[in-house]
N, C-alpha and C positions, 0 to 999 in steps of 0.2 A: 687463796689456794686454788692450784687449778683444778677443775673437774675431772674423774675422771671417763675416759670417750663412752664406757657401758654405760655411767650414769647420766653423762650427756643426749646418750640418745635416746635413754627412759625417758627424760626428761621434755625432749622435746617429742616424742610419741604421746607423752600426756596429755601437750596444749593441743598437738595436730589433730586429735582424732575424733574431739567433736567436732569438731568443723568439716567440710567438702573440701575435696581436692583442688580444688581453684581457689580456695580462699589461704592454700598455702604460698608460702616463699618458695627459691628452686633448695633451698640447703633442706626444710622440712619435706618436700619430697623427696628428695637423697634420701633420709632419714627414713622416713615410711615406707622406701621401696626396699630400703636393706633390711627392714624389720620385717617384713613380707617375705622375703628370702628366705631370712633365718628361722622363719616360723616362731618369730617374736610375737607369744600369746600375750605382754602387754597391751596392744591392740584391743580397742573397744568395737566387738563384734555389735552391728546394727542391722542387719537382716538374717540371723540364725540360719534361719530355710530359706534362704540362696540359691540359685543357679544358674549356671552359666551355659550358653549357645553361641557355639561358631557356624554361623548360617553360610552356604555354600550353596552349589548352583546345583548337585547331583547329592546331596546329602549333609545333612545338618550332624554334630557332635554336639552332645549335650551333658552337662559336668553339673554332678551332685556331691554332695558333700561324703567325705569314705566313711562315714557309719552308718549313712542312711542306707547304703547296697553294696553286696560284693562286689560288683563290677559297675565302679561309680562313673564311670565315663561308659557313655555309650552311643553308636552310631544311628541314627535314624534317615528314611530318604526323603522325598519331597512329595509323594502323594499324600493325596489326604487322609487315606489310610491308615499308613506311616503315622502323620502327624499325629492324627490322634491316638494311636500307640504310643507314641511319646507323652501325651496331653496324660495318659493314662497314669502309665509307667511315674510321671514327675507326682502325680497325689499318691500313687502307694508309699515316694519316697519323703512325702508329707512338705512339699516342697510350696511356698506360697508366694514368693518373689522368684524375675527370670532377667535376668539381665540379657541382650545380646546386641550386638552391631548392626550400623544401618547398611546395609552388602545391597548395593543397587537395587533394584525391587523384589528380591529374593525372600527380604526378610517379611512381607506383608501379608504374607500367607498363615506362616506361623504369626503374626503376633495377632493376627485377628482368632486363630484358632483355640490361642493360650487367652488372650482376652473375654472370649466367649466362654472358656471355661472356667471362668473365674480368676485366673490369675493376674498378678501386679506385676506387667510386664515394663522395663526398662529400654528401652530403644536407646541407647550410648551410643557416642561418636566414635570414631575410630580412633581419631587423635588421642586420645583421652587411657588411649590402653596400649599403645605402641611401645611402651618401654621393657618388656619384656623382654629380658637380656637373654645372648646367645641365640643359634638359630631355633625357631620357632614351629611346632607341627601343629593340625587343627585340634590334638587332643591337650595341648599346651597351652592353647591360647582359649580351650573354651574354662579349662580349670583355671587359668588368669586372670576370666572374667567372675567367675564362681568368688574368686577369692576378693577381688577388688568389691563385689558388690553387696560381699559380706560383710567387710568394714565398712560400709557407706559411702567408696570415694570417687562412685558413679554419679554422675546429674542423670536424669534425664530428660530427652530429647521434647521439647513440643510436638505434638500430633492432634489435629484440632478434630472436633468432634464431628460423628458420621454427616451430619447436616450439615457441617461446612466443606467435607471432603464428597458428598454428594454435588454439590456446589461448585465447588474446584473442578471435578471433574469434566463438567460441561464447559465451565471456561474454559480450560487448557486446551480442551479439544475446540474450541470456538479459534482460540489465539492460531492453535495449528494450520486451522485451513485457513485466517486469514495470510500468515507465512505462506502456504503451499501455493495461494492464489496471486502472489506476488511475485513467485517463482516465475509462473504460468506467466505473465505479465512482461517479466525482464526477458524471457523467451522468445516470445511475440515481439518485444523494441529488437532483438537481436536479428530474427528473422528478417523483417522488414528494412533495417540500416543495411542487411549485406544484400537484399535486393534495391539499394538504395532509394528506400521510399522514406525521405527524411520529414513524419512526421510527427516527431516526436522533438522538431525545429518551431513547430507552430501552435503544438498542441504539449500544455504542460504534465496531460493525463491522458495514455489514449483508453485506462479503463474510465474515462467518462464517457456524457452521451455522445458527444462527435467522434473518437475518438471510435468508439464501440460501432455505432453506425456505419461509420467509413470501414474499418475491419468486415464491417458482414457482409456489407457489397462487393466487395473487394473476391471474398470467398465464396459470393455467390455468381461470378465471372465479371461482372463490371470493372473497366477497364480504363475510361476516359475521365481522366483528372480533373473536369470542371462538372462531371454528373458526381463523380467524388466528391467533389468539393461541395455541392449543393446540400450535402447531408449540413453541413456546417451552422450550430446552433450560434442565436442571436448574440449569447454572453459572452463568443469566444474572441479574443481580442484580433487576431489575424483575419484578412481579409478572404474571399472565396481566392481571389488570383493568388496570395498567397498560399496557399494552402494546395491549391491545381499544382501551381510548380513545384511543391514539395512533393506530388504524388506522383510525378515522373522518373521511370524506374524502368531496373531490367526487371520483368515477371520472370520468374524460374520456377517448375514445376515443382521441384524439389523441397523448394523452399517455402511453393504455398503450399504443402504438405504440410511444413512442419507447421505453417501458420494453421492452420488449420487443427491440426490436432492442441494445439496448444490453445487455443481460443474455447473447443470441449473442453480440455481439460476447468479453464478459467472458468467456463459458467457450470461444470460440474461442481466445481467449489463455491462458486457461489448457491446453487440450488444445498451442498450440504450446511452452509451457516444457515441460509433460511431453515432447515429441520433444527440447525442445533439452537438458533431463537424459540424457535416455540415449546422446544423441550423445557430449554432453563426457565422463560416463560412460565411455561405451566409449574413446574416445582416451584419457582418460587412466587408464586400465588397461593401455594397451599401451605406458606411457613406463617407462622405465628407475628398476627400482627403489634408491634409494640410502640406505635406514635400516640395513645393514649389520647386520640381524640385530637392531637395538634395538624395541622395543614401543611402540606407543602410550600416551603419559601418560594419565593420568587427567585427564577435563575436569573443570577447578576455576571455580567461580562462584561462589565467597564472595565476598560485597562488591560485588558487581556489579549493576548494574541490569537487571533482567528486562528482555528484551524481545521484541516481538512474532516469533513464527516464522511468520508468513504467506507466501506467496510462496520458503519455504526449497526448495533443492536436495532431489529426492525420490531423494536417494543419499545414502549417508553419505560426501559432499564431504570432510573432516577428517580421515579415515583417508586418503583417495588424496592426499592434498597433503602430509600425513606422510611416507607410500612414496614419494612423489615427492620430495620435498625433504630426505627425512631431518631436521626440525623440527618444532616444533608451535607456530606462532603466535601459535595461539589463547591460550597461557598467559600471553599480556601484555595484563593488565588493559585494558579496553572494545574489542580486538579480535578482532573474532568468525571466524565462519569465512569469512562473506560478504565483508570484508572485507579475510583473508591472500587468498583467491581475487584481488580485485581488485588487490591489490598484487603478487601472483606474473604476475596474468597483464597485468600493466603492465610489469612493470622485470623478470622473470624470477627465476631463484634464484641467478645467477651473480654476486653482486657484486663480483668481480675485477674488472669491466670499469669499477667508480671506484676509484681510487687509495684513500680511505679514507671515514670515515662524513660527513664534512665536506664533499665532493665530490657525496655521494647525495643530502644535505640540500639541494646550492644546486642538484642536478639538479630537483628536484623545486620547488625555489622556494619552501623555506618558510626560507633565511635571511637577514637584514636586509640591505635595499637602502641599505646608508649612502654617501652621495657625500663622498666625505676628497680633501681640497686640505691639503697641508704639513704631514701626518700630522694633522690635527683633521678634522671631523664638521661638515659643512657643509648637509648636510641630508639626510631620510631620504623613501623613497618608499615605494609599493607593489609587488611583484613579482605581476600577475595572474598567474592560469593557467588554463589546464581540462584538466590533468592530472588526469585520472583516478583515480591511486593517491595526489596529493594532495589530492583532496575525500574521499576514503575516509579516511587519514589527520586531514583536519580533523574529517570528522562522529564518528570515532571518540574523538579529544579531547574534543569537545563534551559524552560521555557522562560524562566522568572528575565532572561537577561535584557530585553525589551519591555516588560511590564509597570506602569506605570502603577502602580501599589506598592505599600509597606514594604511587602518581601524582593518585590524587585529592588528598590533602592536598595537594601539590604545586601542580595546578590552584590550586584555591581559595588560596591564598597567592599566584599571579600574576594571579590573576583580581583578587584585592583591590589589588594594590600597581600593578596595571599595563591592568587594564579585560580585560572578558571577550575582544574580539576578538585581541588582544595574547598572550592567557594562551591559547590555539586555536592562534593558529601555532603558538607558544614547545613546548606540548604534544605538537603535532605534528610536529614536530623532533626533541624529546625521542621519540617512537615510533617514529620513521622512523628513529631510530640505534639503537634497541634490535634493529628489524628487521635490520636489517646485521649488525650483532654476531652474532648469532641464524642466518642464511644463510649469513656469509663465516666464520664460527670456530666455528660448533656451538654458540655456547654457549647455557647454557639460563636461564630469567629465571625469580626466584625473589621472588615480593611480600614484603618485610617491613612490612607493615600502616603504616596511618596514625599511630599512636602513637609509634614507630621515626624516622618522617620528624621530626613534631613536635619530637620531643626531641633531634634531632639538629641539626634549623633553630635549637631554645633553645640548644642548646649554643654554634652557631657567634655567636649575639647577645651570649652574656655573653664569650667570647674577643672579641668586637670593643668592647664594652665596656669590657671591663677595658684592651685597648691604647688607647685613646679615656684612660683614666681618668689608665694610668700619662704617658700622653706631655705629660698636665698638670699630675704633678704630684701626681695624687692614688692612693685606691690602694680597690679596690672589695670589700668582705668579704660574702658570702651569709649570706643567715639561712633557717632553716627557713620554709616555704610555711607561711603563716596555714592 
């Protein structure tokens, strides 16, 4: 007998609603949104005292529940003031959970304010609340969030602790000026090419020392291409006569104007990363040491591709992330120090806060977006991001494609079977659980070389072979390698 649809949809509001919104199908969220609608008190309420914030740029609206206060919606602005008027205003309404969206940096004001005040505040994705049918105003959308976050069918957002966003902050601001100094850099090649001073033919870095040298002469009125040239350090592969003819040029005033200012510019950004080292420096000096008495490994770079140390921390970064972490990152093949930095100071060292390595991987958005309808694979998408510790993670895969270790072979085997951008995530997945493991259980990562992998990929071809062979029938005998 068929159901019928009222009971249908009791039916399936019953299994939906302990569970989270992502753990549904799209027919049980049809189901929940229409029950939401109709003010289907089926529905299992799991935060009573509830409320919702639609955080704006000139003024926040904040939605309580209509028996808590006559005028259950109400507007607030964005001083602090304000804010704690509202902070106020939300305990008369006895209100103990806040849901609201993350609105570019708008929202970090209020949730440290609600935070501080004791409340359990929810930082929700945007995504996660858009379905709110017909056109929408801000006092529609902060009662949306009021109602969503009263049945439970909000997650919320990761936000790592003040110590680790202490932390964050000094990097990000580290990473910017080295961006703005690179700026400053491609400026300088540009100036110099259009006064065709082609030395950036001979010289693979002119923010090195020859490079840098010859620039300051240059702006200090020196003129003749072989006193130029003389600056030329021992290491640099071109000769001094090369180097002279490359410094034969039209001078234009104009233009060593712009060299000139752009040259301050470059070493003003360098004088600001030397302040922002000794900042990060000293804070994390004063964080809580937990290597328990064990030693710094030995940095190992077998197999590895050099790479440029320009722009490195002028502290030894490696040791304090060590005392700090009690780990040593760095021992997993193509990630460097620069690198465990950005991913400590993205997601912190505490991985208890994902359930398991699987959970870290789709925090980060590097696992398959597959759309499954009746358990099959109906189509696959993209998961963008500009996570931070997952562009670190990609650019650090990218390195694996030369590397003579485990993960390189590896690479190279998905890169061929499955195209270079495919074998970058896959890679970066593979890193971002090694990371975990490595944080959440100690443990320590140990390369057994590309030869190791190889032979162990051969081994699992000829076992799938041979059941290929027996299941028709036939029967597969090895012979000695020609």
């Amino acid at each position: 007998m068929k159901p019928q649809p009222q009971e249908k949809r009791t039916k399936a509001g019953r299994q939906a609603a302990p569970g989270r919104w992502c753990e549904m199908n799209r027919k049980q969220r049809r189901e929940m949104t229409r029950k939401m609608q109709n003010e289907d008190l089926t529905l299992e309420v799991v935060h009573p005292n509830a409320a919702g914030i639609d955080i704006g740029n000139e003024s926040h609206y904040v939605a309580v529940p209509p028996s808590r206060d006559n005028q259950p919606v109400r507007r607030f602005g964005c001083t602090t003031t304000e804010l704690k008027a509202m902070t106020d205003w939300l305990k008369q309404c006895h209100i103990h959970t806040v849901a609201m969206q993350s609105t570019s940096v708008y929202w970090i004001a209020v949730f440290d304010i609600l935070e501080g005040a004791g409340f359990e505040v929810y930082l929700v994705n945007a995504r996660e609340t858009k379905n709110l049918p017909g056109r929408k105003s801000d006092v529609q959308e902060s009662q949306w969030l009021m109602k969503l976050h009263t049945y439970g069918l909000l997650r919320n957002s990761f936000r790592p602790s003040p110590e680790i966003r202490t932390m964050r902050t000094y990097w990000r601001q580290r990473n910017d000026l080295v961006r703005a100094a690179g700026r400053h850099i491609q400026r300088m090649q540009k100036a110099l090419t259009q006064m065709n001073i082609q030395l950036a033919n001979v010289l693979s870095d002119i923010s090195g020392m020859t490079g840098q040298a010859i620039i300051k002469a240059i702006l200090a009125g020196e003129r003749d291409p072989h006193q130029l040239a003389g600056f030329r350090n021992s290491r640099v592969q071109a000769s001094e006569e090369e180097i002279a003819r490359s410094l034969e040029g039209n001078w234009q005033e104009d233009l060593l104007f712009v060299l000139k200012q752009e040259q301050n510019g470059y070493e003003f950004c360098q004088q600001q990363m030397a302040e922002c080292d000794g900042q990060l420096q000293n804070y994390l000096q004063q964080r809580e040491d937990r290597t328990h008495g064990a030693s710094l490994p030995e940095e190992k770079r077998k197999g590895r591709l050099k790479k440029k140390r320009s722009n490195k921390p002028q502290f030894d970064l490696r040791a304090e992330l060590f005392r700090m972490t009690g780990t040593d990152l760095t021992q997993i093949d193509s990630i460097d120090v620069r690198t465990a930095m950005t991913i400590l100071s993205e997601a912190g060292w505490d991985m208890s806060k994902w359930k398991d390595e699987h959970h870290f991987v789709s925090w980060l958005r590097l696992c398959p977006d597959n759309k499954i309808s009746g358990d099959r694979i109906i189509g696959k998408g993209r998961l963008a991001t500009n996570n931070r510790a997952t562009i670190a993670l990609k650019m650090a895969a990218s390195t694996l494609r030369k590397s003579n270790t485990y993960l390189g072979a590896q690479f190279r085997r998905l890169r061929t079977k499955l195209g270079t951008p495919v074998a970058i995530k896959a890679m970066a997945a593979k890193l971002a659980r090694l990371v975990y493991r490595m944080l959440r259980y100690g443990m320590q990562y140990v390369d057994q070389g590309a030869e190791f992998y190889q032979q162990q990929h051969r081994n699992l071809q000829i076992k799938s072979l041979k059941w290929k062979a027996a299941k028709l029938g036939f029967q597969l005998i090895e012979t000695p390698a020609a």
